[in-house]
C-alpha positions as CSV (number, residue, x, y, z in Angstrom):
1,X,16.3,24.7,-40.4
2,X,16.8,21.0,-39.8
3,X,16.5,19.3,-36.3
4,X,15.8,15.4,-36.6
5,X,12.7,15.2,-33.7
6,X,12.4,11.7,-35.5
7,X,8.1,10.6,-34.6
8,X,7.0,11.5,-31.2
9,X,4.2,9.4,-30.0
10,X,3.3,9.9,-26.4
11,X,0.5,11.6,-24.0
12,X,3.3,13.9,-23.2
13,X,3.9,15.2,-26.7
14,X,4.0,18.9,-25.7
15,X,6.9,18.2,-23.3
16,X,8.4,15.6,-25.8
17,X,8.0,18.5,-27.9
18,X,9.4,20.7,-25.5
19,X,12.7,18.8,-24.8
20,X,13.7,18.0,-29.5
21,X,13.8,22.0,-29.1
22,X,16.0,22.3,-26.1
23,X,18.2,18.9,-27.5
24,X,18.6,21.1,-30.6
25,X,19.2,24.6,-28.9
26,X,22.2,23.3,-26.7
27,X,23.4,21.0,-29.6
28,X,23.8,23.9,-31.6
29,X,21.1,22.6,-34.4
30,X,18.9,25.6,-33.5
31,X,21.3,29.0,-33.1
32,X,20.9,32.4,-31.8
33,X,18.7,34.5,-34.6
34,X,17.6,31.5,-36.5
35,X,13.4,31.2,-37.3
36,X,11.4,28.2,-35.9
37,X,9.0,27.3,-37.7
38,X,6.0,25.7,-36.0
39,X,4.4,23.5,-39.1
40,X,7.8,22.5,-40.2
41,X,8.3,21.0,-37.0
42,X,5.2,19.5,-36.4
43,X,6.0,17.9,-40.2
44,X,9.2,16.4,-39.3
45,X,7.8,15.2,-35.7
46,X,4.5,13.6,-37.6
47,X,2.3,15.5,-35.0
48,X,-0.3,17.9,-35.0
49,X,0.8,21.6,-34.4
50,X,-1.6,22.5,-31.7
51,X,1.6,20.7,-28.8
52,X,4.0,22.1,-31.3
53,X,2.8,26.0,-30.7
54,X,2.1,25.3,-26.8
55,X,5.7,24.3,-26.6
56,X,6.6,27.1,-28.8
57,X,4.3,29.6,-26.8
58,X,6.1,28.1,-23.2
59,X,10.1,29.1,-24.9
60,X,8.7,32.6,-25.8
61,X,7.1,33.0,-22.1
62,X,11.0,31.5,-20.8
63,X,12.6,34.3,-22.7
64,X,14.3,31.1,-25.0
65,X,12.4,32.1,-27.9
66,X,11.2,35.6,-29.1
67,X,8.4,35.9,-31.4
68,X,8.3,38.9,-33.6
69,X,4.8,39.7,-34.9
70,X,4.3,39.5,-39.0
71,X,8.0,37.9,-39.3
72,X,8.0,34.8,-37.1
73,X,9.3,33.0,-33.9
74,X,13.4,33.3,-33.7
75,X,15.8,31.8,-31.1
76,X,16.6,34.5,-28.9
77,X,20.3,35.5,-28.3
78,X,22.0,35.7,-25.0
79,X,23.8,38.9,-24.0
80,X,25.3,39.9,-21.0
81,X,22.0,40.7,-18.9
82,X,21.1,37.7,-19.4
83,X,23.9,35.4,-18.2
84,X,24.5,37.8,-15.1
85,X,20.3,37.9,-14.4
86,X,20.4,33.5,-14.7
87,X,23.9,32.4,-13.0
88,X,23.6,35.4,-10.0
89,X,19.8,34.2,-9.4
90,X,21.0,30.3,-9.6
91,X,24.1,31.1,-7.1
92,X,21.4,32.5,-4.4
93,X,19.0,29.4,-5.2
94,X,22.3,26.9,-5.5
95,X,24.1,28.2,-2.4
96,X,21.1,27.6,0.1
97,X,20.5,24.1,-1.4
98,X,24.2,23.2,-0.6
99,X,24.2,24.4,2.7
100,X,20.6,22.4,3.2
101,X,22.1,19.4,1.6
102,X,25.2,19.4,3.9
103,X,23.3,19.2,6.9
104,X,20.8,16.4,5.8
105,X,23.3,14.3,3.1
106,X,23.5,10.4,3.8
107,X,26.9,8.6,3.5
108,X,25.5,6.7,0.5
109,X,24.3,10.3,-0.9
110,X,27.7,11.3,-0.3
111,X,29.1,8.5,-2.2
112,X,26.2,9.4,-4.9
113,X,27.9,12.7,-5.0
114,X,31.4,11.4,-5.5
115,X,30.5,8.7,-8.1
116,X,29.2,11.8,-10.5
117,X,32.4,13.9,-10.2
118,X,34.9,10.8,-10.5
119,X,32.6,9.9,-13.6
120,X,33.3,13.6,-14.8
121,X,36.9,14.0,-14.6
122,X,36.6,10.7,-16.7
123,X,34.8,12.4,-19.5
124,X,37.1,15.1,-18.9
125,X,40.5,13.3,-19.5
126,X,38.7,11.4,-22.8
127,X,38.1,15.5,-23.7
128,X,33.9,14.6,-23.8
129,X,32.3,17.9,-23.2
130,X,28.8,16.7,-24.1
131,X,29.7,13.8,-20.9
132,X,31.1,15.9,-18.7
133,X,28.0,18.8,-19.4
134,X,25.4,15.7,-18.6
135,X,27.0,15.3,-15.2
136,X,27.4,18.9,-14.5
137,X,23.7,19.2,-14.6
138,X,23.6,15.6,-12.6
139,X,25.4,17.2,-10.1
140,X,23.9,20.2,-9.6
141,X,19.8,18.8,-9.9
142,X,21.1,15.9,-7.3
143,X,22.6,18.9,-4.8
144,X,19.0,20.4,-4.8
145,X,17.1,17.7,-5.0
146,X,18.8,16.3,-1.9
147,X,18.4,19.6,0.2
148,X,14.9,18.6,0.5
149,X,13.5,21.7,-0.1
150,X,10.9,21.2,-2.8
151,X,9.6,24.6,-3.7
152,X,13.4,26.0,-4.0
153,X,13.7,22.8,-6.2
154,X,10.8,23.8,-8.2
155,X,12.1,27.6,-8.5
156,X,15.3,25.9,-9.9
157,X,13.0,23.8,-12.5
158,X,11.8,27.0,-13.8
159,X,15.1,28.3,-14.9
160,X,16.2,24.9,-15.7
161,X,16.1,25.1,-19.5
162,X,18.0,28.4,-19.3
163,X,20.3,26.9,-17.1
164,X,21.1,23.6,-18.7
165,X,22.2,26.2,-22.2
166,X,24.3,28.0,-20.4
167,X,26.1,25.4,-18.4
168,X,26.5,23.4,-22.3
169,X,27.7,26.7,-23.3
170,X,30.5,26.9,-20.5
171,X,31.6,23.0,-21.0
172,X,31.8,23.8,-25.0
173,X,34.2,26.3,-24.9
174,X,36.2,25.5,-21.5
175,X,39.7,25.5,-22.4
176,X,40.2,23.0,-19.9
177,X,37.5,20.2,-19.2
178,X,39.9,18.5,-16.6
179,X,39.9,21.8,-14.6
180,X,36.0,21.9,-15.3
181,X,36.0,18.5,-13.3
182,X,38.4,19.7,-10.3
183,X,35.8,22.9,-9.9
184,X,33.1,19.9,-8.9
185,X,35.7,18.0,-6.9
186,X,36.1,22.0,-5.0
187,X,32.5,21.8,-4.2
188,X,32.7,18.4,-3.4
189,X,35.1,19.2,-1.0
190,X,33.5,21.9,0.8
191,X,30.2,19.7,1.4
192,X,32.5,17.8,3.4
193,X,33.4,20.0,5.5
194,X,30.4,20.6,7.9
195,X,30.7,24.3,7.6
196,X,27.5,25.9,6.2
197,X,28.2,29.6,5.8
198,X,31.5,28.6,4.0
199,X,30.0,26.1,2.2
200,X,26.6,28.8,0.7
201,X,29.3,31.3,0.6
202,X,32.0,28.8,-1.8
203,X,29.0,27.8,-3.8
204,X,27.8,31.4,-4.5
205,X,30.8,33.0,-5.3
206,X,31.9,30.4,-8.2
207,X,28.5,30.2,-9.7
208,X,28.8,33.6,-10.3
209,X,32.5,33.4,-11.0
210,X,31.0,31.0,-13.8
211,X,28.6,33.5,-14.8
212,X,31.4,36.6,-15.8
213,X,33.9,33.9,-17.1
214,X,31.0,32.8,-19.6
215,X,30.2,36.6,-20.4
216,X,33.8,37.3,-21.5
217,X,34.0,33.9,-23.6
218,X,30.8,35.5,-25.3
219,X,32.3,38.6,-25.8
220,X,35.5,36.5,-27.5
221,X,33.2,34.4,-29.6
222,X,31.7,37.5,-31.2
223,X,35.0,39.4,-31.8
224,X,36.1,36.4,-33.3
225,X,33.1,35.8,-35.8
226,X,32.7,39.6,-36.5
227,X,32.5,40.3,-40.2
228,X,31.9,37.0,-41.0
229,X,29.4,36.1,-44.0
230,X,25.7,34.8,-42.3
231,X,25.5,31.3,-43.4
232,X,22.2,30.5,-45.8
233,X,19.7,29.4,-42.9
234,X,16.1,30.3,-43.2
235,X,16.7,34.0,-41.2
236,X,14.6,37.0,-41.8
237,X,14.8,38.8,-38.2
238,X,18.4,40.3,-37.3
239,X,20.5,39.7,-34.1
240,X,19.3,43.3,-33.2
241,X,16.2,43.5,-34.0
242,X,15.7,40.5,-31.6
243,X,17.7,42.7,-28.7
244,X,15.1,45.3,-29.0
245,X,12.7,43.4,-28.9
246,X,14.2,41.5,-25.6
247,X,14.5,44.4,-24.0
248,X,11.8,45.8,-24.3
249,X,10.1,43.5,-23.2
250,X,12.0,43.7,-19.8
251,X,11.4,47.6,-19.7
C-alpha cells in the first residue's frame, strides 16, 4: 500500500486522518480487499497512531472497513446489498429534502442551483469525471442543506462517506458524463416546478434508478476482471473471506 497523506498537522488530525483514507478509497489508491495498515500510515502522515486507529476504528463502525481478527484491517468490498441498502435509504432521505427545499428555495439559491449543474455539463463535455463527481456531491449536500431540515441533514452526513464512494463509482464508469449532467439538469427542472409529490416522487425514483444501474455496472466489472492474476499488493484476507465476515455481521 501507498497513499501520499503528505504531514498532517492540525487539532483535527483524526478527521484529517479520516478524510487521506476516503481521498484514497474513491481515488482508487486504497481498493476493495486491500490491508490498511495503521503504523504505516501513521509513518507516512508523521503522526502518532492513536488518531490513526480512531479513524480506523470509525471506517470499521461505517461498514468502509472490516477488521478481521489475527489478520488485519481490509477495505471492505461492496456487493449488491449494499448499494441497494445506501442509494434506497438516500432516495427516502433525498426525496423529502427536495420537496422541503422547493417550498423554501430563494431565487439566488435557485441560481446557486443552476450555477452547479451548468458548471457540470462543463466538466462533462471536457470528459472530467473527477469534476463533474465534485459537483454531483455539491449538488446533492446543497439540496439538503437548503431544505432546512438539520437532523435529516445530519442522517445524510452519516452515510456521507458511503455515499460520496458510490456516487465516484457511478461518474467513473458512466458511459456518458454529458448524460450524467442532463440527469441534474432533470432534477433541476422538477424543483422548478412547484409540485412537491412529483418532485419527492422524481427524486426517489432515479436515486434508486442510480442505485440498480450501479449494481449491474458492478456485476460487469467483475465478469470482466474474472480470472485475472491478483496484482502484488500487501493482501492476506480474500474478497470472500471479507463477505462472510460482512455478513455476518449484519445477521
Amino acid at each position: 500500500m501507498s497513499v501520499a497523506f503528505g504531514k498532517i498537522e492540525s487539532q483535527a488530525i483524526r478527521d484529517q486522518v479520516l478524510d487521506a483514507i476516503e481521498g484514497a478509497l474513491i481515488s482508487g489508491a486504497l481498493r476493495p480487499g486491500e490491508r490498511v495498515v495503521e503504523a504505516k500510515i501513521a509513518t507516512e502522515a508523521g503522526i502518532s497512531r492513536g488518531p490513526v486507529r480512531e479513524a480506523i476504528q470509525r471506517l470499521v463502525a461505517e461498514g468502509i472497513l472490516v477488521h478481521i481478527p489475527n489478520k488485519g484491517t481490509f477495505v471492505a468490498p461492496w456487493n449488491d446489498t449494499d448499494v441497494a441498502e445506501t442509494y434506497s435509504l438516500r432516495a427516502l432521505l433525498e426525496s423529502y429534502a427536495a420537496r422541503l427545499t422547493m417550498q423554501r428555495m430563494s431565487e439566488e439559491e435557485r441560481k446557486e442551483m443552476e450555477s452547479i449543474v451548468e458548471r457540470m455539463f462543463e466538466r462533462a463535455r471536457a470528459n472530467d469525471s473527477d469534476g463533474a463527481y465534485e459537483l454531483d456531491i455539491l449538488f446533492h449536500r446543497r439540496l439538503a442543506e437548503l431544505s432546512g431540515h438539520s437532523l435529516l441533514v445530519r442522517m445524510l452526513g452519516e452515510i456521507g462517506r458511503r455515499i460520496s464512494m458510490l456516487v465516484n463509482l457511478d461518474a467513473r464508469t458512466t458511459p456518458d458524463l454529458v448524460e450524467y449532467a442532463q440527469n441534474h439538469n432533470m432534477l433541476l427542472n422538477a424543483l422548478n416546478t412547484g409540485d412537491g409529490e412529483y418532485v419527492e416522487k422524481l427524486f426517489r425514483e432515479h436515486i434508486v434508478a442510480v442505485g440498480d444501474v450501479l449494481i449491474r455496472r458492478m456485476h460487469e466489472e467483475d465478469q470482466r476482471t474474472n480470472g485475472e492474476a491478483q496484482d502484488d499488493r500487501d493482501v492476506s484476507a480474500s474478497v470472500a473471506e471479507l463477505y462472510s465476515l460482512a455478513m455476518k455481521k449484519r445477521e
